[in-house]
C-alpha positions in Angstrom: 0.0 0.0 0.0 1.4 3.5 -0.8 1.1 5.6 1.8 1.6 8.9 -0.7 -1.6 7.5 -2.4 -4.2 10.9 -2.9 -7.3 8.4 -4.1 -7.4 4.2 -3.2 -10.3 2.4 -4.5 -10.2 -0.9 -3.3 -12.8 -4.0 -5.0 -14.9 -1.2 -6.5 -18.3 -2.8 -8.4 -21.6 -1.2 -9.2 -24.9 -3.1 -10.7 -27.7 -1.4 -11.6 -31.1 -3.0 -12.2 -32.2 -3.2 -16.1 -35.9 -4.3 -16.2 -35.7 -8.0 -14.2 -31.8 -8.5 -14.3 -29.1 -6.7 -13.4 -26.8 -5.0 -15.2 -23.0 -5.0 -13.7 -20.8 -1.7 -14.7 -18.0 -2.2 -12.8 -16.4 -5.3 -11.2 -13.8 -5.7 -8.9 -12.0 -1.6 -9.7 -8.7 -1.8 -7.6 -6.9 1.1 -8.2 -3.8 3.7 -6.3 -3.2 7.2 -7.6 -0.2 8.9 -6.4 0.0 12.7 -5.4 1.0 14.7 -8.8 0.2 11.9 -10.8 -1.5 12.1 -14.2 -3.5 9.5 -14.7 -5.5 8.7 -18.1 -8.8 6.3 -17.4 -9.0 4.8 -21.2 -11.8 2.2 -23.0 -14.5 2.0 -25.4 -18.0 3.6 -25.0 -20.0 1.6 -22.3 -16.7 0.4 -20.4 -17.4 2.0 -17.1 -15.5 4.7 -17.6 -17.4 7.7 -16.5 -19.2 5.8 -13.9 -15.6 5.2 -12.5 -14.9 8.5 -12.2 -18.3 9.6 -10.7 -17.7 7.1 -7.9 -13.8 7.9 -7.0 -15.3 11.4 -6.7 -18.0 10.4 -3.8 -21.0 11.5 -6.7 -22.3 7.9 -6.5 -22.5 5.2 -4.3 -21.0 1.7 -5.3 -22.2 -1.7 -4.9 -19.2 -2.8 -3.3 -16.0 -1.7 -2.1 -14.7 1.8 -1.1 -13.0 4.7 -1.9 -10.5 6.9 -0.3 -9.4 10.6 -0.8 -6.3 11.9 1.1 -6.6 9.0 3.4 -10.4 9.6 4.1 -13.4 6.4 3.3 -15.5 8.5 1.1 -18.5 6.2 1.5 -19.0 6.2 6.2 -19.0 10.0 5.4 -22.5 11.0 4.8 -23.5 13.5 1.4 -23.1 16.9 3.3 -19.5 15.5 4.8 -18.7 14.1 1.0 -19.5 17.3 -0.2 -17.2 19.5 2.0 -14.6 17.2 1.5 -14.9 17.7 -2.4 -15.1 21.3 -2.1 -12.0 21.4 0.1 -9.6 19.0 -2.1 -11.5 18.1 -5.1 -11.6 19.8 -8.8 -14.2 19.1 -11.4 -13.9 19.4 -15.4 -16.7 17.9 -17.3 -17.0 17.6 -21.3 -20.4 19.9 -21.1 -18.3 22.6 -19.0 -21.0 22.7 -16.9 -21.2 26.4 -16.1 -23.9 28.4 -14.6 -25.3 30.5 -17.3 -26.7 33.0 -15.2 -23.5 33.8 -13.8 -20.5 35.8 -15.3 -16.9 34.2 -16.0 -15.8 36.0 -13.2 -18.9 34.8 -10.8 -18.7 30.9 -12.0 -14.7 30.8 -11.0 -15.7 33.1 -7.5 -18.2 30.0 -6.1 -16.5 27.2 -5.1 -14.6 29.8 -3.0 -17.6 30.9 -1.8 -18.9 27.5 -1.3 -15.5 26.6 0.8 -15.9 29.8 3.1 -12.3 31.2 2.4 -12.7 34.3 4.3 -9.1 34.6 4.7 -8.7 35.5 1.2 -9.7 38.2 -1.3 -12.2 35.5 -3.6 -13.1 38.2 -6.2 -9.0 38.9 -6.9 -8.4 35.0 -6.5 -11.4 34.7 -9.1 -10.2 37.5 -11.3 -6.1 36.1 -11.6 -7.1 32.6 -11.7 -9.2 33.9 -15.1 -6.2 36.0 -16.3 -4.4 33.1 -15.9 -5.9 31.2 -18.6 -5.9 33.6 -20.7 -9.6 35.3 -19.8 -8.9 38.3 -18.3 -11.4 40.4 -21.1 -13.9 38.5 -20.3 -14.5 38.3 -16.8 -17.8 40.0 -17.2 -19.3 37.6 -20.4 -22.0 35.2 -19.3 -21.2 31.6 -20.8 -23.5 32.1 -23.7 -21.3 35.0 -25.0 -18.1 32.5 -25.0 -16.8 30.3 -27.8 -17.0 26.4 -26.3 -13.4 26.9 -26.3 -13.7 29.5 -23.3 -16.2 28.1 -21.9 -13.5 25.2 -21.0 -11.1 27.5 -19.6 -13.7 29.5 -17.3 -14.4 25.8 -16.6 -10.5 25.4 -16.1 -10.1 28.5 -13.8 -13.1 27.5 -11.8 -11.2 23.8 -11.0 -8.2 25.1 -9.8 -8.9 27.9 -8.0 -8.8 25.8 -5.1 -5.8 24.7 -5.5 -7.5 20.7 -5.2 -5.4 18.4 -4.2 -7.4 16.0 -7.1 -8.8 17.2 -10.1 -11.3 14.5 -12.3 -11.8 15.8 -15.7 -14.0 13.8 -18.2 -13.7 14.0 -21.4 -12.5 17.6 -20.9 -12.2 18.3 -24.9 -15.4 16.2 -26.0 -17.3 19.6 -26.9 -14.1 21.2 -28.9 -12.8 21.0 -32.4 -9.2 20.3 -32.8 -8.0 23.9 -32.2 -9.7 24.5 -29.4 -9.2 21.2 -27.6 -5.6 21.6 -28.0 -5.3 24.8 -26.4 -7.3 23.8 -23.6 -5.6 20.2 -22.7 -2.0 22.4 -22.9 -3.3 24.7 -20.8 -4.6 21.8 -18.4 -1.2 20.3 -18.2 0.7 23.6 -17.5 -1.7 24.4 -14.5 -1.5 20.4 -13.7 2.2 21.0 -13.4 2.4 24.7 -11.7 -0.2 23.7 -8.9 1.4 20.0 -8.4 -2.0 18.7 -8.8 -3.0 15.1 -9.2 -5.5 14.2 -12.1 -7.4 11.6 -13.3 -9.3 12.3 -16.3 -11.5 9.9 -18.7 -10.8 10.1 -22.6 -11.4 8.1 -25.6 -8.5 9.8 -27.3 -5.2 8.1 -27.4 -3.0 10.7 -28.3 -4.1 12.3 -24.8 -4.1 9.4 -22.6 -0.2 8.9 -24.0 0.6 12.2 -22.1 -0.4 11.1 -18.9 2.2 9.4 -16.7 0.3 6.2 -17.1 -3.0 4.6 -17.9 -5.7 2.3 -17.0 -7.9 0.4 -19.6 -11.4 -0.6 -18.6 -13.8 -2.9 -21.0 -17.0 -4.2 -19.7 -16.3 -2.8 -16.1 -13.0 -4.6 -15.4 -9.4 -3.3 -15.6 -7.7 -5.3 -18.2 -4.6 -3.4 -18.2 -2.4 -0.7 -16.1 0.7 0.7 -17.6 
């Protein structure tokens, strides 16, 4: 066991019921994720691969097994502790970007700090340099419907790491973009990956990404058929 392990599932399954019969997602998910790892969860559509993700984050319960962050069992906490636990080390990037239109750039990246209670700190200066930072600083006053999906991403970006998670799960972070824009974003998520030493795990069907993690993990039909 690695004692410098940030997220340890251990025996991990979930079954859902389909009409009379079950239907089994994930099986027997054993898995260690060291602190500043990158980490790329690969597999075809209908592998498990998402519902993996959702479950090392504490947003669903499994059918067996258990999950760790920073040493913590995600699953004796109940959903208000899962949830402050998340807000305090966890960052979120989802493929739909999954901003609040009726909030501003600037107001999107300000509420998880909000949500955490920093009162220590200056959140609408945080909010503001974390946008600058990728590369948003004219915009911090555009609602998402006035962004390209492109920056939509990046607000999406600034809004994960402003933080400064010790994990951030990002799935299928460039689904939305066309080439151009999907680069830009994915450099930009490594760079930050690297300057705030965080640890991520993301879920992507493209090979060419998964290769620039420091390793990867292959799911088909719910199990882990290879680790490398």
């Amino acid at each position: 066991m690695n004692n410098n392990a940030v997220l340890r599932a251990r025996g991990i399954g979930k079954t859902v019921k389909s009409g009379d019969s079950d239907l089994v997602i994930l099986r027997d998910i054993d898995l260690e994720i060291t602190s500043g790892e990158a980490v790329a969860i690969v597999g075809a559509s209908g592998s498990g691969k998402s519902t993996l993700l959702a479950l090392l984050a504490g947003l669903d319960t499994p059918s067996a097994g258990s999950v760790e962050v920073e040493g913590t069992s995600l699953f004796e906490l109940d959903e208000d502790a899962r949830a402050e636990l998340r807000g305090r080390s966890v960052g979120f990037v989802f493929q739909s970007f999954q901003l609040l239109p009726s909030l501003t750039a600037l107001e999107n990246v300000m509420l998880p700090l909000e949500l955490s209670a920093q009162q220590e700190i200056n959140i609408q200066e945080e909010a503001r340099q974390m946008l600058q930072r990728v590369g948003l600083g004219e915009r911090l006053h555009h609602y998402p419907k006035h962004l390209s999906g492109g920056e939509q991403q990046r607000v999406a970006l600034a809004r994960a790491f402003v933080t400064r998670p010790k994990l951030l799960l990002a799935d299928e972070p460039t689904g939305s973009l066309d080439a151009e824009a999907a680069a830009a974003v994915i450099a930009l998520l490594f760079e930050m990956n690297h300057e705030y030493r965080t640890t991520l795990v993301m879920v992507t069907h493209d090979e060419s990404l998964a290769r620039r993690c420091a390793r990867s993990v292959r799911l088909q039909a719910g199990r882990i058929v290879a680790a490398a």
